[in-house]
N, C-alpha and C positions, 0 to 999 in steps of 0.2 A: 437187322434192326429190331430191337425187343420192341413193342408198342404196350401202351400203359394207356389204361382209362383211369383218370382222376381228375379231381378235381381243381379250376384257375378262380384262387379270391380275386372277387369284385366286394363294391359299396365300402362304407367311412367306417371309422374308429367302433367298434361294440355293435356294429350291424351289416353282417358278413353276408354275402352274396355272391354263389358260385356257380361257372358254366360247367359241365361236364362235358371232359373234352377224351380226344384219343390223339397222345402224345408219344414223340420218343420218350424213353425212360432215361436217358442223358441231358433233356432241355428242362431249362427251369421253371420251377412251380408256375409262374406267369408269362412264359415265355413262348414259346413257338411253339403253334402244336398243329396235329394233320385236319383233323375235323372236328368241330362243336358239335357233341351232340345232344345238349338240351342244359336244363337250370337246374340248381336245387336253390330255396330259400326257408333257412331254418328260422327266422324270424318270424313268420307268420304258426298259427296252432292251429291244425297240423299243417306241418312243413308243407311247403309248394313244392310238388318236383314236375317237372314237365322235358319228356326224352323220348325225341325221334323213335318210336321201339323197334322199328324194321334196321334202322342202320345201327343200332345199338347191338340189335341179335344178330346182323352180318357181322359186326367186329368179332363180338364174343366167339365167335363161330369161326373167325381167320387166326383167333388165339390171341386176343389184346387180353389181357392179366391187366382187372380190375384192383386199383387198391382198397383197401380194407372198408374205409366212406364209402366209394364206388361201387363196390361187391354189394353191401347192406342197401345201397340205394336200388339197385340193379332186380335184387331182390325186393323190395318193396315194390316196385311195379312189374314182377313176374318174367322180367328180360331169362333170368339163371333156370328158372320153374319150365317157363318153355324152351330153350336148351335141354336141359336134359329129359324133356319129354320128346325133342327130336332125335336124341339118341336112344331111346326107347325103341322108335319107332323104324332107326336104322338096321338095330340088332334083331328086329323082328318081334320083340317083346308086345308091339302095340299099335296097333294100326293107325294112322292117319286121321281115321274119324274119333276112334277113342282119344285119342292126344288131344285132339279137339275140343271132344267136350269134356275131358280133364280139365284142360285149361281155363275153359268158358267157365264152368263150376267152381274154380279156386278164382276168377275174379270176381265171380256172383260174391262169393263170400267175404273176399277182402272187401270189393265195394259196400255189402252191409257193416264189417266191421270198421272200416271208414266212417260213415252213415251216423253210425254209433256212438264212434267217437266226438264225433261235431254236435251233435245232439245231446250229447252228456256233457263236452263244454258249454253249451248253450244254456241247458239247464242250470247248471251250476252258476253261471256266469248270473243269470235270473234270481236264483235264489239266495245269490248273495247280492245284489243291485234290493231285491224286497228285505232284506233283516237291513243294510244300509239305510234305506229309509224308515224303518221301523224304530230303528235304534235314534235315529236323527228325529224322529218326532217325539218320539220318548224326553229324549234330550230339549227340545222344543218345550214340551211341557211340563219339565221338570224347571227349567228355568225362569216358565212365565208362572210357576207355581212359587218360588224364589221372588222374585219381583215383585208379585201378591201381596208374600208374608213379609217382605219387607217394607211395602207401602201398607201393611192393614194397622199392625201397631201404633203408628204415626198418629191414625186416626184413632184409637182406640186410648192410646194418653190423652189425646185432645180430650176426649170422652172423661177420662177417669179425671183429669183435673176440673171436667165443672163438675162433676160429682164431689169430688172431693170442696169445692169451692160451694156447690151446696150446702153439704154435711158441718162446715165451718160455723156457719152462723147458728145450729142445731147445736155443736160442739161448745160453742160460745154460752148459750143461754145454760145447758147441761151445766158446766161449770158454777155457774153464776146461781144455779139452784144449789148446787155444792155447797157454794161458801155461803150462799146464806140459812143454811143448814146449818152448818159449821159455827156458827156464833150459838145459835141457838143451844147446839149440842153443849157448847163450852157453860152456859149459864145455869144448864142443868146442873154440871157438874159444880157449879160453882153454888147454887141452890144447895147441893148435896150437902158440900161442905160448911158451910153456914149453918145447913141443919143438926150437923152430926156433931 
């Protein structure tokens, strides 16, 4: 019987949730399988995975052929990394304590670039939450700035019509000094002609 590590969808429509199981490679995608062993949930940033690694590395080890998800997953929590560090250590390449702290040293490191990763989401996530509110206060006071200029004018004709209601009766007399200019001027002229 070939055995297959991959993975059985779980969860609803656009939000997919997977066990990582060890299956015949004849039964269906969600169908009968020999042991669960562990999650992945790519919905979360970064991906949840969470797998037994002792019964992971016993499979890998009796010859279950990961599918190509499965392989990458396997690999991301170092199931494939220590494998072939115990075959190092079969051939004589490596001893027992080296493979060790190989191992412990490449999870030091993933755990910081894990670390990293959630921290550089975080900031990000931050600095975009503070320009969001930046922009939204901008916009705040760009509108109560709008609202302003359009209640000041209001006041501002109210304004200009007493002034101009002032300037009327000023306007009135000006004229009325005009025309009675204006007769005068005529009689000059009309003086003129009488003389000439």
């Amino acid at each position: 019987m070939a055995t297959k590590i991959r993975l059985q969808r779980f969860g609803k429509k656009g939000k997919p949730f997977f066990h990582v199981v060890v299956a015949d490679s004849r039964s269906p995608r969600d169908g009968k399988f020999i042991e669960r062993l562990g999650s992945y949930n790519p919905n979360t940033n970064p991906a949840t995975i969470e797998i037994n690694f002792e019964k992971t590395l016993d499979w890998v080890n009796k010859g279950a052929q990961p599918t190509d998800t499965a392989r990458a997953i396997l690999s991301y929590k170092g199931v494939l990394y220590k494998k072939h560090l115990q075959g190092g250590v079969k051939k004589g390449a490596l001893t027992e304590e080296q493979a060790d702290a190989k191992f412990a040293q490449w999870l030091e490191t993933k755990g910081g670039q894990i670390e990293g990763k959630k921290e550089g989401l975080s900031s990000t996530k931050e600095t975009a939450r503070k320009a969001a509110l930046a922009a939204e206060a901008k916009k705040n006071a760009d509108r109560a700035a709008a609202i302003a200029a359009k209640n000041a004018p209001v006041a501002e004709e109210v304004v200009e019509e007493e002034v101009v209601a002032d300037e009327a009766p000023a306007a009135e007399a000006a004229t009325e000094e005009v025309a009675a200019e204006t007769p005068a001027a005529e009689t000059t002229e009309e003086e003129k002609k009488e003389e000439a």
